[in-house]
ZAKOL-692912 format. One record per residue (C-alpha): y, z, x; residue number from 1. Coordinates in steps of 0.02 Angstrom, whole numbers, plus 50000, padded with zeros to 5 digits. Each point is the difference from the previous one (the first is absolute). Layout:
N
REC      v      w      u    k
REC      Y      Z      X  NUM
...
This chain:
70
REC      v      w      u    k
REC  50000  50000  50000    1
REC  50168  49965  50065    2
REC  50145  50103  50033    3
REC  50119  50020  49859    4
REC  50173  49976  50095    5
REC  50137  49939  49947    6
REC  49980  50032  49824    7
REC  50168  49954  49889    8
REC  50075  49980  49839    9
REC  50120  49860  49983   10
REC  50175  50013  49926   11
REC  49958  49950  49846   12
REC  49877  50132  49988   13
REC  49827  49896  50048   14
REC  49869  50112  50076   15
REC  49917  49900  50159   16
REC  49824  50019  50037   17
REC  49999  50115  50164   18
REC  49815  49879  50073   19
REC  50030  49833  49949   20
REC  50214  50012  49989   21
REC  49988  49901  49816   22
REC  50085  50071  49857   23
REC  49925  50093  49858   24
REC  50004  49990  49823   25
REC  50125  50168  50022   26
REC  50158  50016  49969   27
REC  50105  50176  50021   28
REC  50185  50047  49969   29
REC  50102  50086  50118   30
REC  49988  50188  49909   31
REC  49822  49979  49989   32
REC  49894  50139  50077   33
REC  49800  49984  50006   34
REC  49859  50106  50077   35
REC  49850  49919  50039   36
REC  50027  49845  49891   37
REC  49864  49880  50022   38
REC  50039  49821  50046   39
REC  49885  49840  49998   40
REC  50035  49859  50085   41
REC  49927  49845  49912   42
REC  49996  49871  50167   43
REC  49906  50119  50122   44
REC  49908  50102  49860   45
REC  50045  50167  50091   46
REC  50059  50129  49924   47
REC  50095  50184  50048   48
REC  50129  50147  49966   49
REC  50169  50022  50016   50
REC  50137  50110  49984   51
REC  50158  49937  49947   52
REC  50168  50100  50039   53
REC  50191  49926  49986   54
REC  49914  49819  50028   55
REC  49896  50057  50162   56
REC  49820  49963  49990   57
REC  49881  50126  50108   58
REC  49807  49946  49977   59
REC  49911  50163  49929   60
REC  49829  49941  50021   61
REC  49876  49858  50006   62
REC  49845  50019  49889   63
REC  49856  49985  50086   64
REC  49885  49889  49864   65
REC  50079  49822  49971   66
REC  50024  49909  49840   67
REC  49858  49961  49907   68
REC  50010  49809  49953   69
REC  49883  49896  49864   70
């Protein structure tokens, strides 16, 4: 698994992935606060948590099982 470095949120509020640097399906506003919000991201099928705090973006974890697909 990569390194997750790097990992940003646009200025109109896009969360990037922090492996494959494509954006998500996310979108924040500036006074948004999250804790351990999960985010998928739907090119590199990866998926992890974040914290969100006055628009900076810490990764909280990264799940260890990966997304079941059909």
């Amino acid at each position: 698994m990569q390194k997750a470095e790097g990992f940003c949120v646009d200025e109109s509020g896009w969360i990037y992935c922090p492996f494959c640097k494509c954006r998500t399906r996310t979108k924040i506003r500036a006074d948004t606060s999250l804790k351990n919000f999960p985010v998928f991201c739907p090119k590199c099928r990866q998926e992890c948590l974040i914290d969100v705090e006055d628009m900076k973006i810490r990764l909280s974890a990264v799940p260890d099982a990966k997304t079941q697909s059909r």
